[in-house]
PDB file with one MODEL, atoms N, CA, C and O in Angstrom:
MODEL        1
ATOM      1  N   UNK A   1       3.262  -9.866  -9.860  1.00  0.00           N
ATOM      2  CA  UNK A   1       2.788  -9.159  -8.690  1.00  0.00           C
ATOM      3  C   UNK A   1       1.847  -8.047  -9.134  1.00  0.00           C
ATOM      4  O   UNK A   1       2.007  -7.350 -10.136  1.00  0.00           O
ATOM      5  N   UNK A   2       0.626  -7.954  -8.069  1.00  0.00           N
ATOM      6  CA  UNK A   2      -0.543  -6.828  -8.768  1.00  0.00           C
ATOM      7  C   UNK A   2      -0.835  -6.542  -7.266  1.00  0.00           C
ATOM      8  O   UNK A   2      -0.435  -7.162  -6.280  1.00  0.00           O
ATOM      9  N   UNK A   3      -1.529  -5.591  -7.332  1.00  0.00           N
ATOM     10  CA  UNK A   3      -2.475  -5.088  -6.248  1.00  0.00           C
ATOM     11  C   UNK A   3      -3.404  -5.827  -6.352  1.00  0.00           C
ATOM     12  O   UNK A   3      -3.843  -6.137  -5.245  1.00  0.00           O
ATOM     13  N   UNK A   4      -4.241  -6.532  -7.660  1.00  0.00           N
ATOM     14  CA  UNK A   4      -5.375  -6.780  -7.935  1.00  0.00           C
ATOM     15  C   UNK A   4      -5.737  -8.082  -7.282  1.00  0.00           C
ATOM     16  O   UNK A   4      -6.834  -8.640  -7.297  1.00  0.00           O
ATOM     17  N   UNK A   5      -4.489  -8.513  -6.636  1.00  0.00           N
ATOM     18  CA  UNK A   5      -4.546 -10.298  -6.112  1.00  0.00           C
ATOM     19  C   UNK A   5      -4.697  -9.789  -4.546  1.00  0.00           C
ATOM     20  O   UNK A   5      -5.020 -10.561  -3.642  1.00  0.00           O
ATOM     21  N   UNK A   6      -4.427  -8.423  -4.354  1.00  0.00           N
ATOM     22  CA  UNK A   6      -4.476  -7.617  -2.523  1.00  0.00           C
ATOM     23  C   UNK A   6      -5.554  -8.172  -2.566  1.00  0.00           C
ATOM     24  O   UNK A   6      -6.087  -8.422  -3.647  1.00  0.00           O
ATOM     25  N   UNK A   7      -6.438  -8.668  -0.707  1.00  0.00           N
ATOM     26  CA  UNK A   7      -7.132  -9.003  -0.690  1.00  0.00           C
ATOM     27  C   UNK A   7      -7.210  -9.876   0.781  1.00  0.00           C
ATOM     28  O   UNK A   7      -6.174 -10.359   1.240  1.00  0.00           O
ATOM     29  N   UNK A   8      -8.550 -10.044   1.500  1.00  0.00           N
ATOM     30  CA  UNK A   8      -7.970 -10.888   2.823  1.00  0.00           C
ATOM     31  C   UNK A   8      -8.467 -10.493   3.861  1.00  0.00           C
ATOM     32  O   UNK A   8      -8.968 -11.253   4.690  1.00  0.00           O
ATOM     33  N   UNK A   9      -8.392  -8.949   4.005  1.00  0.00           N
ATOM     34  CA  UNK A   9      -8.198  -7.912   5.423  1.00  0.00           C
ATOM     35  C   UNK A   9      -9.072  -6.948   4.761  1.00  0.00           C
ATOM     36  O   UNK A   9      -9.512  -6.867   3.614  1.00  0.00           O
ATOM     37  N   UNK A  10      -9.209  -6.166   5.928  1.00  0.00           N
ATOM     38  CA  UNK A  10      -9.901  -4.892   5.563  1.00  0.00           C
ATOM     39  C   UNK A  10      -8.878  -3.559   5.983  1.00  0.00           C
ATOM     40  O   UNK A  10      -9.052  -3.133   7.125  1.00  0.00           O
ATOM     41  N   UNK A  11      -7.977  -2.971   5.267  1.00  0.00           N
ATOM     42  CA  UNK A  11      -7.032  -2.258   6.040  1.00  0.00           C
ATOM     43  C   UNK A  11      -7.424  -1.776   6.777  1.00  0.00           C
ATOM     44  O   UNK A  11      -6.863  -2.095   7.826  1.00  0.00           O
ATOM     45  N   UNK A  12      -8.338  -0.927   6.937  1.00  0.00           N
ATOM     46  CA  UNK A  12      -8.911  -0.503   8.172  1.00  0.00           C
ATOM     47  C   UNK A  12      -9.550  -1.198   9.484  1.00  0.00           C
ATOM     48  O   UNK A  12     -10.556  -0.680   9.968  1.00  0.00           O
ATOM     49  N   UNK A  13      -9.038  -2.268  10.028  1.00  0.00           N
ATOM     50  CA  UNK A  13      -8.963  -2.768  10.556  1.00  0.00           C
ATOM     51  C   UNK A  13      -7.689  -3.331  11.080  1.00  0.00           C
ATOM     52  O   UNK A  13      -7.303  -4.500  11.041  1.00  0.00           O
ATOM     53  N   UNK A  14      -7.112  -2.284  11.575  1.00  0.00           N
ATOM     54  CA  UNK A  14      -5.905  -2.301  12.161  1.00  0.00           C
ATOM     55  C   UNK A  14      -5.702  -2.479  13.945  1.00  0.00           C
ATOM     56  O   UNK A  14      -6.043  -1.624  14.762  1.00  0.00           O
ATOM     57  N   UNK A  15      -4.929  -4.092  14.338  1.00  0.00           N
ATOM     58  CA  UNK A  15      -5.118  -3.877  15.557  1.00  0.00           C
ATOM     59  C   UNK A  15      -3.734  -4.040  15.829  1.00  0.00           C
ATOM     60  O   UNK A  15      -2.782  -4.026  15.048  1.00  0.00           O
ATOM     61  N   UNK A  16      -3.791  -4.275  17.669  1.00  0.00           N
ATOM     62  CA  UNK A  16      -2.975  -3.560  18.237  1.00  0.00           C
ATOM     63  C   UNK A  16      -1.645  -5.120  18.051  1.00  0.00           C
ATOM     64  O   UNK A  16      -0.622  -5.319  18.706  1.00  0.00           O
ATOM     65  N   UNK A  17      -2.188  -5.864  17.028  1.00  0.00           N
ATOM     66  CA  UNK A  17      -0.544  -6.958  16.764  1.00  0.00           C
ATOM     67  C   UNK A  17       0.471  -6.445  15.533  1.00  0.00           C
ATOM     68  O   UNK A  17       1.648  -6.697  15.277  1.00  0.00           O
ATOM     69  N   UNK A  18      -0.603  -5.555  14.855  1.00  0.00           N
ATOM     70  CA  UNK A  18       0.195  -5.046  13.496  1.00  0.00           C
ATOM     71  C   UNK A  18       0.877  -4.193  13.547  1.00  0.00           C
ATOM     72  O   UNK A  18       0.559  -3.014  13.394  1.00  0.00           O
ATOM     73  N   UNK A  19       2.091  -4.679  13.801  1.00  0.00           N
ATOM     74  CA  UNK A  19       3.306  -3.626  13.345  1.00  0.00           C
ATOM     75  C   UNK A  19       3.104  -2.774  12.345  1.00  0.00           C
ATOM     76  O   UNK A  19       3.295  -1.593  12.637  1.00  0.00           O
ATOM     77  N   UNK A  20       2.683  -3.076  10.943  1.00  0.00           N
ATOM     78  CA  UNK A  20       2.462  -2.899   9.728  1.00  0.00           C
ATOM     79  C   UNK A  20       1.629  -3.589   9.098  1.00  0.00           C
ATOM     80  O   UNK A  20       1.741  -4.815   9.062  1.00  0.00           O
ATOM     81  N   UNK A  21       0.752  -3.014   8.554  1.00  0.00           N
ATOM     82  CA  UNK A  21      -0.424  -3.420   8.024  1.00  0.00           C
ATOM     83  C   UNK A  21      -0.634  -2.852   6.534  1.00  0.00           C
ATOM     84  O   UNK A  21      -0.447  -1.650   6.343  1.00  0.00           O
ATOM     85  N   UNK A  22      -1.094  -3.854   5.273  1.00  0.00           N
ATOM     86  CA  UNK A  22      -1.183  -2.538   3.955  1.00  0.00           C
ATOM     87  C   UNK A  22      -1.452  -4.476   2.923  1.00  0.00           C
ATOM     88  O   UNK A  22      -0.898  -5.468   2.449  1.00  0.00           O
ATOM     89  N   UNK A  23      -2.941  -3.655   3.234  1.00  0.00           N
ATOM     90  CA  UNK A  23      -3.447  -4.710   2.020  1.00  0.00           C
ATOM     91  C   UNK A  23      -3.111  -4.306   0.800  1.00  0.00           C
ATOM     92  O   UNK A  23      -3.872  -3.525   0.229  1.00  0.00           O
ATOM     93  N   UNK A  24      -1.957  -4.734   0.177  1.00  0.00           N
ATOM     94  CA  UNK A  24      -1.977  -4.398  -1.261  1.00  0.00           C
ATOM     95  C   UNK A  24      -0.766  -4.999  -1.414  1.00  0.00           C
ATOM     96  O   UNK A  24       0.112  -5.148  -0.564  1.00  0.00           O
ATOM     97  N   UNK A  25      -0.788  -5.586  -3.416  1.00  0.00           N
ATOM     98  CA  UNK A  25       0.185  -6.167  -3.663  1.00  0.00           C
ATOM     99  C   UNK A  25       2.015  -5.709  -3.337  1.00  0.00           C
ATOM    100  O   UNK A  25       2.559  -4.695  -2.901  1.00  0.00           O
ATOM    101  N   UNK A  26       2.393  -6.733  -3.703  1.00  0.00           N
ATOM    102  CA  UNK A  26       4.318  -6.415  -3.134  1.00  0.00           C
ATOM    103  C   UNK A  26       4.980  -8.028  -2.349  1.00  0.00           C
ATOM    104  O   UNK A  26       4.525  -9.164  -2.483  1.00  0.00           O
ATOM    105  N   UNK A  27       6.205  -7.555  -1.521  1.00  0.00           N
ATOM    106  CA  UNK A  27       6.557  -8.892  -1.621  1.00  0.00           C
ATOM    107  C   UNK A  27       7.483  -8.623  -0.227  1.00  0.00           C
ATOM    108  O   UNK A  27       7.971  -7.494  -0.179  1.00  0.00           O
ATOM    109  N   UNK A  28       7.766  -9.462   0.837  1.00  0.00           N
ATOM    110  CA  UNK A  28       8.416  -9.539   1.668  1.00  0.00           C
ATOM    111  C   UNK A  28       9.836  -9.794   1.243  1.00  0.00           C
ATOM    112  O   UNK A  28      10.146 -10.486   0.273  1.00  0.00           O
ATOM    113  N   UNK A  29      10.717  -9.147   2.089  1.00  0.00           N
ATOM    114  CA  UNK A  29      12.713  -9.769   1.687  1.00  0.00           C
ATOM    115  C   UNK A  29      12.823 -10.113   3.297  1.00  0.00           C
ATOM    116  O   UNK A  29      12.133  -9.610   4.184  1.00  0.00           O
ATOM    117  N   UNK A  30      13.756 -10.993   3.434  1.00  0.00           N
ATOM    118  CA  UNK A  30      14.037 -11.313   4.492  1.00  0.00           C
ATOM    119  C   UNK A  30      16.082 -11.243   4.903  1.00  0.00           C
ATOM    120  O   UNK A  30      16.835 -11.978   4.263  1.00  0.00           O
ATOM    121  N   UNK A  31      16.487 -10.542   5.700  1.00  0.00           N
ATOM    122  CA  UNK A  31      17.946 -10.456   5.542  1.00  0.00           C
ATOM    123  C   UNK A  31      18.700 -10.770   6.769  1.00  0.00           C
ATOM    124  O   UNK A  31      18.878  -9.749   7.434  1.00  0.00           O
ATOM    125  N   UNK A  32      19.193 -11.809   7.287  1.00  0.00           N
ATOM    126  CA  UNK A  32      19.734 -12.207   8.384  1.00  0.00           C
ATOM    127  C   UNK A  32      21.305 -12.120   8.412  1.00  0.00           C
ATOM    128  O   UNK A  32      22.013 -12.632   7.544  1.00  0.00           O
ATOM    129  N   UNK A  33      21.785 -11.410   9.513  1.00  0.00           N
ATOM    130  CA  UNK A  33      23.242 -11.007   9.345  1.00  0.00           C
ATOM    131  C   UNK A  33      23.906 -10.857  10.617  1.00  0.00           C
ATOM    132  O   UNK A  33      23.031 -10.430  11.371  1.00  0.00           O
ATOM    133  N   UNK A  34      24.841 -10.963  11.175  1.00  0.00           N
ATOM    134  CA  UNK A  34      25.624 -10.214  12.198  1.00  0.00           C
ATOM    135  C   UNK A  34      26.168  -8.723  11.975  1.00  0.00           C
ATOM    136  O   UNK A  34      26.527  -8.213  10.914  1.00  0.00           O
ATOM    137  N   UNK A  35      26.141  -8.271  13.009  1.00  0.00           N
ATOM    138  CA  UNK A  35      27.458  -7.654  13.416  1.00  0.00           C
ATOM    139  C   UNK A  35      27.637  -7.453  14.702  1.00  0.00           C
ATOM    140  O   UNK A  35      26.820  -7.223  15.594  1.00  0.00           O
ATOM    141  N   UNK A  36      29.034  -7.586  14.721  1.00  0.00           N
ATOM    142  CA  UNK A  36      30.064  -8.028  15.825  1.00  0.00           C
ATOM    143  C   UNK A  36      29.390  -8.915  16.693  1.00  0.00           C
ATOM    144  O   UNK A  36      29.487 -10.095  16.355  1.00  0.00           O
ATOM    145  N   UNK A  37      28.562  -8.629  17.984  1.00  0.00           N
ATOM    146  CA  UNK A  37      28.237  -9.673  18.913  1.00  0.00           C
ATOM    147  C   UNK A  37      26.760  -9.801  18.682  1.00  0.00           C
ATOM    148  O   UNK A  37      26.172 -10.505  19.503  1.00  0.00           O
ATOM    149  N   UNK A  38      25.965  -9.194  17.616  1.00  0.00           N
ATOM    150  CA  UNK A  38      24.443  -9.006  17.578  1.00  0.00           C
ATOM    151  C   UNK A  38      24.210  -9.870  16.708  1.00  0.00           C
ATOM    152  O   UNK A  38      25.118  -9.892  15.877  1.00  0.00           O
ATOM    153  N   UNK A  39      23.107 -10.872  16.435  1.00  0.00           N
ATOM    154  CA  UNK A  39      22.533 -11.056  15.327  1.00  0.00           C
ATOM    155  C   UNK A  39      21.728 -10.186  14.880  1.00  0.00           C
ATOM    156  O   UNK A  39      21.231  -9.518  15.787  1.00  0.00           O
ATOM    157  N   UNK A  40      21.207  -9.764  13.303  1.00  0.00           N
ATOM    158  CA  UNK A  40      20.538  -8.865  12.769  1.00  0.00           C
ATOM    159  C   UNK A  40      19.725  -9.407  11.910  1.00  0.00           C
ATOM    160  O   UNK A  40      20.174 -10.089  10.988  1.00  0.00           O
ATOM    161  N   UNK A  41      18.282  -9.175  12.084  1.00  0.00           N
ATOM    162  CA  UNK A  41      16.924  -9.665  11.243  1.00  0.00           C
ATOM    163  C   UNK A  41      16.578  -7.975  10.548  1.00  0.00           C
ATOM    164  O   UNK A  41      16.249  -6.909  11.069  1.00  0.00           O
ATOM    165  N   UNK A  42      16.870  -8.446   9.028  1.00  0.00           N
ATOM    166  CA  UNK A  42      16.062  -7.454   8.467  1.00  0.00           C
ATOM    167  C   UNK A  42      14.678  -7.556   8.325  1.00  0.00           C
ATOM    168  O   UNK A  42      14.560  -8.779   8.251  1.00  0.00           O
ATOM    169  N   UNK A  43      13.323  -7.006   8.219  1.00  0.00           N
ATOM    170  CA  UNK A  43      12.155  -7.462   7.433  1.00  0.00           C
ATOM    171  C   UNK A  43      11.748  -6.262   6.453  1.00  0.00           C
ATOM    172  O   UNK A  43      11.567  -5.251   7.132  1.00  0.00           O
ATOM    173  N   UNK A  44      11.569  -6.058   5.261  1.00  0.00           N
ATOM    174  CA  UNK A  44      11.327  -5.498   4.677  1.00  0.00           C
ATOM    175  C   UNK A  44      10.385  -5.643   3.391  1.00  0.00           C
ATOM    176  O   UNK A  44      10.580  -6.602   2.644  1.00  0.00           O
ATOM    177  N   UNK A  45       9.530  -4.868   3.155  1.00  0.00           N
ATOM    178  CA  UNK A  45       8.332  -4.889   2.948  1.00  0.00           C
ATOM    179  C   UNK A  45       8.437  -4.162   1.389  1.00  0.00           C
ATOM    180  O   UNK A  45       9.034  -3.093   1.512  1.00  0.00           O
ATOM    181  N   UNK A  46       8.047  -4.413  -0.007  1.00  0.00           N
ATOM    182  CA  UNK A  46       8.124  -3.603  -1.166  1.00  0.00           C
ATOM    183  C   UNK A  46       6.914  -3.660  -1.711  1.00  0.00           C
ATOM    184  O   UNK A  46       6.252  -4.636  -1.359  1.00  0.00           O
ATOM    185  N   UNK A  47       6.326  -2.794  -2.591  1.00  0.00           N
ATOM    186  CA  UNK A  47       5.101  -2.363  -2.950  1.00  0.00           C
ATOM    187  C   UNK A  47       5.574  -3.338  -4.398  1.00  0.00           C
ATOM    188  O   UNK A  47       6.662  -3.912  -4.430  1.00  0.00           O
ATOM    189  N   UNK A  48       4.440  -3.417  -5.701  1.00  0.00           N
ATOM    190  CA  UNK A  48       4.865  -4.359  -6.456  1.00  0.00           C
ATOM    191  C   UNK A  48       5.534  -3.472  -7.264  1.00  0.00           C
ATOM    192  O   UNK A  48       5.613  -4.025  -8.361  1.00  0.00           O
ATOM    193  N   UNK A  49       6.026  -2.458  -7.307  1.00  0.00           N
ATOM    194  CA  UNK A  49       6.976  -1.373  -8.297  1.00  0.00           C
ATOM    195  C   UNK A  49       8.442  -1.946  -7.670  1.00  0.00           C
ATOM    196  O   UNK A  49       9.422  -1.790  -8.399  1.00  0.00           O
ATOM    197  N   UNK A  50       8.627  -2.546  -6.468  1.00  0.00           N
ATOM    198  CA  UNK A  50       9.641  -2.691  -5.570  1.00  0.00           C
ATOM    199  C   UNK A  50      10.356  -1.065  -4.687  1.00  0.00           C
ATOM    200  O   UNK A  50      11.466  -0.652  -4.353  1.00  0.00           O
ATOM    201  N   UNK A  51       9.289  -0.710  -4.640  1.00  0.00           N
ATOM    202  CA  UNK A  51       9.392   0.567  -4.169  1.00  0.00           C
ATOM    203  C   UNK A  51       9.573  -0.210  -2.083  1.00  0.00           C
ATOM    204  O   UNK A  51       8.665  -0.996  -1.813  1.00  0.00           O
ATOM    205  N   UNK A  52      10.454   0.005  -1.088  1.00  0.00           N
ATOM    206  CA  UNK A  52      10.251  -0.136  -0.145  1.00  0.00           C
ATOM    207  C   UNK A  52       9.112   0.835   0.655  1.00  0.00           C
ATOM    208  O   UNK A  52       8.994   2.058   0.586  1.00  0.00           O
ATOM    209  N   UNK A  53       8.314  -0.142   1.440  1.00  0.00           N
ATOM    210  CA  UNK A  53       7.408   0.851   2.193  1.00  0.00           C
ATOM    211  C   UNK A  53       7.049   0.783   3.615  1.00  0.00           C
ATOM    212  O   UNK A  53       6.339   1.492   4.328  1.00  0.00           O
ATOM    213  N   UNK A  54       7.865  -0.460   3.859  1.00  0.00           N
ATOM    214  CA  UNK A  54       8.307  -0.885   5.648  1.00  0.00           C
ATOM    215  C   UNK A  54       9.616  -1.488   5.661  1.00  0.00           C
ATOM    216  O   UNK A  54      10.153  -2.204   4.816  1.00  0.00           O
ATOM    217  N   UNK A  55      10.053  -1.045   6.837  1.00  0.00           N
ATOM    218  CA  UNK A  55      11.212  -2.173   7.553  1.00  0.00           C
ATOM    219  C   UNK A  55      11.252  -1.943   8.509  1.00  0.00           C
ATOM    220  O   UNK A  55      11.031  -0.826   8.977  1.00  0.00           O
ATOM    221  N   UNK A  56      11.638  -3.227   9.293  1.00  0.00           N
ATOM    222  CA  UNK A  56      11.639  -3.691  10.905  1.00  0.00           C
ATOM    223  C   UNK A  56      12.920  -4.174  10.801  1.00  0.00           C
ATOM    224  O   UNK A  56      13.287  -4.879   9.861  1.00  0.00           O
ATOM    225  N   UNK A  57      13.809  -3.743  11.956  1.00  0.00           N
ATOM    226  CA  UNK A  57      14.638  -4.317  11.917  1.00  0.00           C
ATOM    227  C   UNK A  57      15.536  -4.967  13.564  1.00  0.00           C
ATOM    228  O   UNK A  57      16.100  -4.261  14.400  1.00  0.00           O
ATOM    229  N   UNK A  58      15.390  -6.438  13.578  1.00  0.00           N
ATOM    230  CA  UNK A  58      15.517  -6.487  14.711  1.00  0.00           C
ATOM    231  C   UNK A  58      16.672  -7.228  15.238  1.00  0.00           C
ATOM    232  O   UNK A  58      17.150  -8.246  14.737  1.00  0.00           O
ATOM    233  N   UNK A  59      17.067  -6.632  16.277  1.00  0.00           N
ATOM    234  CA  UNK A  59      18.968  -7.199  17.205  1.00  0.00           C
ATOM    235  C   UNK A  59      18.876  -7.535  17.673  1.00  0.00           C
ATOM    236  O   UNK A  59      18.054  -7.301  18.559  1.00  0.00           O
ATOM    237  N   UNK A  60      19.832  -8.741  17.594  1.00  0.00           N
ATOM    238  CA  UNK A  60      19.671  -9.162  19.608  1.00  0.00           C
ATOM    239  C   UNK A  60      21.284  -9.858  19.089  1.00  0.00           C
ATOM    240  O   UNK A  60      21.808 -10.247  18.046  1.00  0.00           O
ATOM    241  N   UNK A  61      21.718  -9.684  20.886  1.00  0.00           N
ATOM    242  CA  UNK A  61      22.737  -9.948  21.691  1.00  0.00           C
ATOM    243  C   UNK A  61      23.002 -11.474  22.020  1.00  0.00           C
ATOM    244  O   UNK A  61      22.313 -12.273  22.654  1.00  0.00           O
ATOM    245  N   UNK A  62      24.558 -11.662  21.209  1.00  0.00           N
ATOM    246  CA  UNK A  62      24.143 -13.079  20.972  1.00  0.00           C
ATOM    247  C   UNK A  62      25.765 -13.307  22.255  1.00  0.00           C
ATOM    248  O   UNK A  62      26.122 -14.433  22.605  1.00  0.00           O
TER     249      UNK A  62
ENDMDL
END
Protein backbone atom coordinates (compact mmCIF):
# COMPACT_ATOMS: atom_id res chain seq x y z
CA UNK A 1 0.00 0.00 0.00
CA UNK A 2 1.39 3.66 -1.11
CA UNK A 3 -0.15 6.88 -1.68
CA UNK A 4 1.82 6.77 -4.88
CA UNK A 5 -0.84 4.23 -6.57
CA UNK A 6 -3.70 7.34 -5.07
CA UNK A 7 -5.06 8.42 -8.12
CA UNK A 8 -8.56 8.61 -10.19
CA UNK A 9 -10.35 11.80 -8.67
CA UNK A 10 -9.43 15.10 -8.10
CA UNK A 11 -10.05 15.56 -4.25
CA UNK A 12 -11.23 18.64 -4.74
CA UNK A 13 -13.94 17.73 -6.37
CA UNK A 14 -16.13 16.81 -3.81
CA UNK A 15 -19.86 16.25 -4.42
CA UNK A 16 -22.87 16.10 -2.74
CA UNK A 17 -22.79 11.67 -2.89
CA UNK A 18 -19.48 11.64 -0.90
CA UNK A 19 -19.82 10.84 2.41
CA UNK A 20 -16.04 10.73 2.46
CA UNK A 21 -13.82 11.48 0.01
CA UNK A 22 -9.60 11.28 0.24
CA UNK A 23 -7.65 10.36 -2.75
CA UNK A 24 -4.85 8.70 -1.19
CA UNK A 25 -3.48 5.35 -0.47
CA UNK A 26 -5.07 2.93 2.54
CA UNK A 27 -7.57 0.26 2.62
CA UNK A 28 -11.28 -0.27 3.43
CA UNK A 29 -12.42 -2.93 6.61
CA UNK A 30 -15.72 -3.96 6.48
CA UNK A 31 -17.52 -5.26 9.98
CA UNK A 32 -21.01 -6.71 10.07
CA UNK A 33 -22.55 -7.54 13.48
CA UNK A 34 -25.68 -7.42 15.63
CA UNK A 35 -26.76 -6.19 18.58
CA UNK A 36 -29.77 -7.21 20.20
CA UNK A 37 -32.57 -6.40 17.55
CA UNK A 38 -30.22 -4.12 15.12
CA UNK A 39 -28.04 -5.27 12.50
CA UNK A 40 -24.67 -3.28 12.50
CA UNK A 41 -22.49 -2.26 9.30
CA UNK A 42 -19.19 -0.99 10.21
CA UNK A 43 -17.24 0.95 7.25
CA UNK A 44 -14.02 2.03 8.03
CA UNK A 45 -11.51 3.67 6.20
CA UNK A 46 -7.30 3.45 7.13
CA UNK A 47 -4.60 5.57 5.68
CA UNK A 48 -1.64 3.10 4.48
CA UNK A 49 0.20 3.53 8.11
CA UNK A 50 -3.32 1.86 9.17
CA UNK A 51 -3.91 4.89 10.93
CA UNK A 52 -8.08 5.14 10.89
CA UNK A 53 -9.37 8.27 9.15
CA UNK A 54 -13.23 7.55 8.52
CA UNK A 55 -16.02 5.50 9.84
CA UNK A 56 -19.61 5.18 8.99
CA UNK A 57 -21.45 3.29 10.85
CA UNK A 58 -24.76 2.04 9.98
CA UNK A 59 -28.13 0.29 12.04
CA UNK A 60 -30.98 -0.82 11.19
CA UNK A 61 -33.88 -2.53 12.93
CA UNK A 62 -34.20 -5.92 12.10
Amino acid sequence: MSDFHAQGWNQEDKRPEHKFLRVQGGFLAVKVYREKKEAVIEFTHYDVDGNEVNKEVIKVSV
